[in-house]
Backbone bond lengths (Angstrom), bond angles and torsions (degrees), N, CA, C in turn:
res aa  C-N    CA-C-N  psi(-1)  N-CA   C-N-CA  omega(-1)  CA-C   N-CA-C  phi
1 X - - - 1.447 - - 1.533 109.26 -
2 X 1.313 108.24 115.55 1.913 119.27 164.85 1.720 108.52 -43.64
3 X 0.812 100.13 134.69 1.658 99.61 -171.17 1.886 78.34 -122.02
4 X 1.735 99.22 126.18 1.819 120.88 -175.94 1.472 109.60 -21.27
5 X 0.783 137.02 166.07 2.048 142.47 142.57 1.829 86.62 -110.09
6 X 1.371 75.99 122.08 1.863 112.78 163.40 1.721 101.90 -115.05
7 X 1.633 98.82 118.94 1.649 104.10 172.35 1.523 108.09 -102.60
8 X 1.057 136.61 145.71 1.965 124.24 177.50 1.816 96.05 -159.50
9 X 1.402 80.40 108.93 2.057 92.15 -169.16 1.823 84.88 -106.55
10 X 1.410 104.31 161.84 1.457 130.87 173.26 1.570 101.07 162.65
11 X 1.709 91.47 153.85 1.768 102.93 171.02 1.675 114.49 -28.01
12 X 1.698 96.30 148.10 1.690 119.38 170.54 1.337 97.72 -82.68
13 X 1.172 115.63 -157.73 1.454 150.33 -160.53 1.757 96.96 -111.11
14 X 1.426 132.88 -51.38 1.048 157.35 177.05 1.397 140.83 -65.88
15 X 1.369 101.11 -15.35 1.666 123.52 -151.61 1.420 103.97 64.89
16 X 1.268 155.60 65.85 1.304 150.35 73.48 0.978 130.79 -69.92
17 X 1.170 108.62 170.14 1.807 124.26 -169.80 1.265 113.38 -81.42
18 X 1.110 136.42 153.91 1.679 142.10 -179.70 1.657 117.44 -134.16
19 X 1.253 128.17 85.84 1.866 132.29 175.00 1.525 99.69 -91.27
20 X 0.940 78.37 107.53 1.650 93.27 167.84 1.483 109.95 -109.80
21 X 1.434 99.58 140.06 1.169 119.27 -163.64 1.434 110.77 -107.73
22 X 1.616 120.81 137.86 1.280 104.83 150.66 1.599 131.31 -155.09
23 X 1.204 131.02 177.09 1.871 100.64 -145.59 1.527 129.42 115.14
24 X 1.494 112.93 -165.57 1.564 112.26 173.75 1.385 107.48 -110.35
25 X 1.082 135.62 117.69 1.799 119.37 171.03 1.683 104.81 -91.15
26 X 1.298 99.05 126.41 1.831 93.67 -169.51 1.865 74.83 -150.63
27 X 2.297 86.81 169.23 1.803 83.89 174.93 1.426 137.54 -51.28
28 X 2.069 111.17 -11.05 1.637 85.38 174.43 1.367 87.93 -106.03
29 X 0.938 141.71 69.90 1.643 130.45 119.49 1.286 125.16 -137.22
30 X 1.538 127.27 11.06 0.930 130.33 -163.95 1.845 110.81 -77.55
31 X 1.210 115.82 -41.68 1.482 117.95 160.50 1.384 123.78 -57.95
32 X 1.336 118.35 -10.92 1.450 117.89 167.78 1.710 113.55 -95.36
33 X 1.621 104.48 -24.22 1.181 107.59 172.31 1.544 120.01 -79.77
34 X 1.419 103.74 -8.19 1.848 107.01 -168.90 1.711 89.26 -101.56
35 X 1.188 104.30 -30.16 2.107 83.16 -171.90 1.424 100.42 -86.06
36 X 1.817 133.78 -7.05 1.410 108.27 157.97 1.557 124.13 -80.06
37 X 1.517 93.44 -16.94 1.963 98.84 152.87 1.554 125.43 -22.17
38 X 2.124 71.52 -78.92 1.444 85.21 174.04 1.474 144.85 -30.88
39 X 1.374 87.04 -64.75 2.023 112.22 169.44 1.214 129.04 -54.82
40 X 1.811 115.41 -9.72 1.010 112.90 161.57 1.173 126.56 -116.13
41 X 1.666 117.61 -5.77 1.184 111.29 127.52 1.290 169.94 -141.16
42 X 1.903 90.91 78.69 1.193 121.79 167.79 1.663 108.82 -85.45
43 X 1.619 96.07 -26.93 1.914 94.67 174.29 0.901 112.83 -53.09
44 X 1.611 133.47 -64.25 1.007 139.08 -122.14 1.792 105.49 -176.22
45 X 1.835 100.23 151.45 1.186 107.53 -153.43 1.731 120.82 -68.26
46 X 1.794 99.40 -5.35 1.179 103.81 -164.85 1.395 120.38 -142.43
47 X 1.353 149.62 109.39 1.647 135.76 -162.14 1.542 109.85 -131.27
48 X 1.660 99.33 126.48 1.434 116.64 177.40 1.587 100.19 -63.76
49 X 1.333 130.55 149.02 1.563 100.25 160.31 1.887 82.62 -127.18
50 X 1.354 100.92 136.34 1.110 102.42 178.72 1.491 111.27 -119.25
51 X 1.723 112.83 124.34 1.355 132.35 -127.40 2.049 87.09 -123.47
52 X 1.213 109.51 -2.99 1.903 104.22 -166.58 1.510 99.72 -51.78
53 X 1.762 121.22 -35.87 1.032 92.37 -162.36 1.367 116.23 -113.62
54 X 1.611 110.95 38.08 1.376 123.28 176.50 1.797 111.81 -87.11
55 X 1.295 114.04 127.00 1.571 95.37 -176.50 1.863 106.20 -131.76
56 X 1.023 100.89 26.96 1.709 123.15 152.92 1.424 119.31 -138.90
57 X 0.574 122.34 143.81 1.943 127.37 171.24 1.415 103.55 -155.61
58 X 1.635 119.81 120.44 1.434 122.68 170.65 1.629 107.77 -93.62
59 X 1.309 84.86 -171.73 2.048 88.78 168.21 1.754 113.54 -78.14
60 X 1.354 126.86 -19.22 1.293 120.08 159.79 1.872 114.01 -45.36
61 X 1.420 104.86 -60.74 1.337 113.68 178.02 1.434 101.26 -69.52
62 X 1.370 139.48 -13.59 1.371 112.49 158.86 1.165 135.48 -94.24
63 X 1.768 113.21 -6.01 1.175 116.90 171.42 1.913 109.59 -91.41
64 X 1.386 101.94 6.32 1.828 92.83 158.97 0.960 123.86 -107.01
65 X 1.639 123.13 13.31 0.941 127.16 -177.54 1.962 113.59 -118.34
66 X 1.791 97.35 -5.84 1.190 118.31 173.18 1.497 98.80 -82.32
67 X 1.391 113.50 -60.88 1.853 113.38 -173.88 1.110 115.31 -63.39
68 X 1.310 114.49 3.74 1.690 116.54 174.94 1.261 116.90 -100.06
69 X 1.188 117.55 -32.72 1.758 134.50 -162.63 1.612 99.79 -75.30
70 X 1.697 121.65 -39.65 1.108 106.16 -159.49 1.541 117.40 -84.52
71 X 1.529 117.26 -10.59 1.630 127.59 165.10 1.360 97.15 -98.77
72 X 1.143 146.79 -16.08 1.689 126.74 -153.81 1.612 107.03 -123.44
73 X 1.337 130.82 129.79 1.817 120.15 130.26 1.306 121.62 -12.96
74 X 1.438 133.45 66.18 1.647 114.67 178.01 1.907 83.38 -110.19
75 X 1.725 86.99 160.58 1.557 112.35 -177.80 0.958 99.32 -130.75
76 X 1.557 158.76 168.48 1.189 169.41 148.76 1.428 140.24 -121.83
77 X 1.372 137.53 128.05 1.571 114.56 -167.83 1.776 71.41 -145.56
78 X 1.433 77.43 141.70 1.767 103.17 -165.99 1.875 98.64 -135.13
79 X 1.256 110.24 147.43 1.402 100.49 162.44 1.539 111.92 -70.05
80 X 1.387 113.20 -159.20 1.588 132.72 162.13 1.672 117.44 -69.13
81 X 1.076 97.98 -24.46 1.587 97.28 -166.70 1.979 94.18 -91.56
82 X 1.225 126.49 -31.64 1.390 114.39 169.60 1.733 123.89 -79.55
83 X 1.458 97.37 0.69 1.707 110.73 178.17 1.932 109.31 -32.99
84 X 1.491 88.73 -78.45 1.405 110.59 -171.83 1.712 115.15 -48.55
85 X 1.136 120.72 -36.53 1.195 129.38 -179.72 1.373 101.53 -78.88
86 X 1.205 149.65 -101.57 1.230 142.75 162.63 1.547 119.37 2.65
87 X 1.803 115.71 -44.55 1.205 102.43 169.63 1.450 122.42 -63.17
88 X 1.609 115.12 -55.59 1.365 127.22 173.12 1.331 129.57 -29.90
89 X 1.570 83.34 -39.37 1.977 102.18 -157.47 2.059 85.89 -69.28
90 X 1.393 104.59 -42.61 1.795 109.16 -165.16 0.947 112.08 100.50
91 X 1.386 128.08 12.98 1.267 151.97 166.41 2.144 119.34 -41.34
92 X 1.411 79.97 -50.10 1.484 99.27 -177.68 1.907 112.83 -87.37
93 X 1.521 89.18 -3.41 1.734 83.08 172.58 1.816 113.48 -116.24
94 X 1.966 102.62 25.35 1.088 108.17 162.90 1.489 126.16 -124.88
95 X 1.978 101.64 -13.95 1.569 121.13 164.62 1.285 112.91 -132.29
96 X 1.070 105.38 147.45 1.625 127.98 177.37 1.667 81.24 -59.61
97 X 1.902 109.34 123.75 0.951 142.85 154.01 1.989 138.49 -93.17
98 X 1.034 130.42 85.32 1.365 128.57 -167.13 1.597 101.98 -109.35
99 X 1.518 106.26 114.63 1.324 146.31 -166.95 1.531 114.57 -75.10
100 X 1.692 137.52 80.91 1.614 104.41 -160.69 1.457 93.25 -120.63
């Protein structure tokens, strides 16, 4: 069973944006998860996406987070359990990755 994707964006700490995520990101939600991408950053020059409370992520959710990285400031904070995937994917050798 898909357990929902909940997106909830508002100001960083920094003046960037922060979407935090939480849920499974798989192919049917991944287009709902890439246009709140979008929207946050269309605010502003820079977006944390904070991933702790994601506890699936496929390659859909990594390829919106690939087409984003290469025009945008994205940051990421992932638990332990999205480590390995993110490493593999090469994910982390195109955004600043923080591991919690």
């Amino acid at each position: 069973m898909t357990t929902a994707l909940t997106l909830v964006s508002g100001p960083g700490d920094h003046g960037d944006r922060v979407l935090s995520v939480t849920g499974e990101i798989d192919m049917s939600n991944a287009a709902e998860f890439g246009a709140a991408l979008d929207g946050e950053l269309a605010a502003g020059p820079a977006v944390t996406v904070d991933l702790t409370g994601v506890s699936y992520l496929d390659s859909a959710g990594v390829s919106v987070l690939f087409d984003r990285a290469a025009e945008h400031d994205l940051r990421l904070v992932a638990p332990r359990l999205l480590d390995r995937v993110l490493r593999v994917s090469g994910l982390t050798q195109v955004v600043k990755v923080m591991i919690r």
